[in-house]
C-alpha positions in Angstrom: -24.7 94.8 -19.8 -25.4 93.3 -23.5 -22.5 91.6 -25.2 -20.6 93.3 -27.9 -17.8 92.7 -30.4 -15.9 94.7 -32.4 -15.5 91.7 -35.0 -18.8 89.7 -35.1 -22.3 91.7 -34.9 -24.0 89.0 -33.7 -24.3 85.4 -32.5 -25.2 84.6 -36.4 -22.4 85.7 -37.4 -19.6 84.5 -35.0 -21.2 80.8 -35.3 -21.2 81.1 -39.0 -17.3 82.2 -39.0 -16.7 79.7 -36.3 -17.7 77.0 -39.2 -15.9 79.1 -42.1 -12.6 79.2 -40.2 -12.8 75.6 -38.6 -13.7 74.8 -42.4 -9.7 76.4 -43.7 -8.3 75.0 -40.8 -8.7 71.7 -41.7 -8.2 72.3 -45.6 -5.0 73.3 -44.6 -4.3 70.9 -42.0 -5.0 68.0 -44.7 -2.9 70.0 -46.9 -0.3 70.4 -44.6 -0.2 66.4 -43.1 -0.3 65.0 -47.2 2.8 67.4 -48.0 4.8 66.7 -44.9 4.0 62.6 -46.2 5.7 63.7 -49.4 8.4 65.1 -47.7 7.5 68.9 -49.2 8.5 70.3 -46.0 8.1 73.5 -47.2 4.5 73.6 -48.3 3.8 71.6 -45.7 4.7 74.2 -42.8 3.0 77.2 -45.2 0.0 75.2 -45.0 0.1 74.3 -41.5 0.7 77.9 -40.7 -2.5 78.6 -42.7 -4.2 76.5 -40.8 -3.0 78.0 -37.1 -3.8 81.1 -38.3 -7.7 79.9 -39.3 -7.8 78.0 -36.2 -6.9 81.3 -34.3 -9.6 83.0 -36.3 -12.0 79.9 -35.2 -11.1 80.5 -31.7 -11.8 84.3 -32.1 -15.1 83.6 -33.3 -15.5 81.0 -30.5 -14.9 83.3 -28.1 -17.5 86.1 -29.6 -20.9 83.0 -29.6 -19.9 82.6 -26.4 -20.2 86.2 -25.3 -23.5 86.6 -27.0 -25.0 83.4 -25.8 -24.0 83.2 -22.4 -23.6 79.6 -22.9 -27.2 79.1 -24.1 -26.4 77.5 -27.5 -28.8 76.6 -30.0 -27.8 73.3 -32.3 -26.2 74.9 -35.1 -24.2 77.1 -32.8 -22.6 74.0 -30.8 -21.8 72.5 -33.9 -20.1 75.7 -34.8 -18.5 76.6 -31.2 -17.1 72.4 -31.2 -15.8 73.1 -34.6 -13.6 75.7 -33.5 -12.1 73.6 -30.9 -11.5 71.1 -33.4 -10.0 73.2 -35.5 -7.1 73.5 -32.5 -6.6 70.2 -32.5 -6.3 70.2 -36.4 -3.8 73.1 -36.6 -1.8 70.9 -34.2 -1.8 68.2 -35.6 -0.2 69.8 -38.9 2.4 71.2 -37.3 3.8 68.0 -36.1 3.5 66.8 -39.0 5.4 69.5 -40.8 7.8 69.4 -37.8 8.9 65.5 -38.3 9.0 65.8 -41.6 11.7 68.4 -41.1 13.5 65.9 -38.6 13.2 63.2 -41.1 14.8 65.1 -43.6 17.3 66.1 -41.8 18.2 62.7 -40.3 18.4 61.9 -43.9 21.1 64.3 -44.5 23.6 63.4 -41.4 
């Protein structure tokens, strides 16, 4: 039975929005990690948020190339399936960030 998703049309196009979301989750993630060092706890957990949510979109994506290749990847599409994972570890990464700049603050304030 032949692959189908109700998101991407085609392997093309879930490798290419496996780059474009990887590509906002670390904007946001780098984002998110320099306002947390600036103790903007705020923006830093909007932009870590931003960035689980493109990492999610990553993984979506991710999940779609896989369907359509069966594992047969061609260059460009590994690149673009390990970006996705990447882009977990990114959106992770930001929300500890934001996180202990939240417990810093707050260790400040005791």
């Amino acid at each position: 039975m032949k692959y189908t998703n109700p998101i991407y049309r085609n392997r093309e196009e879930a490798a290419d929005y496996c780059r474009l979301e990887a590509a906002f989750a670390k904007k946001y993630s780098d984002a998110a990690i320099q306002r947390a060092a600036e103790g903007k706890c705020s923006a830093a957990w909007w932009n870590a948020d931003n960035a689980k949510t493109a990492a999610t979109c990553a993984m979506q994506a991710h999940e779609a190339l896989w369907g359509y290749t069966d594992g047969e990847l061609t260059d460009y599409e590994f690149e673009c399936f390990e970006a996705a994972e990447i882009a977990q570890t990114d959106a992770r990464k930001a929300a500890h960030a934001a996180a202990a700049a939240v417990e810093k603050l707050n260790a400040a304030n005791r």
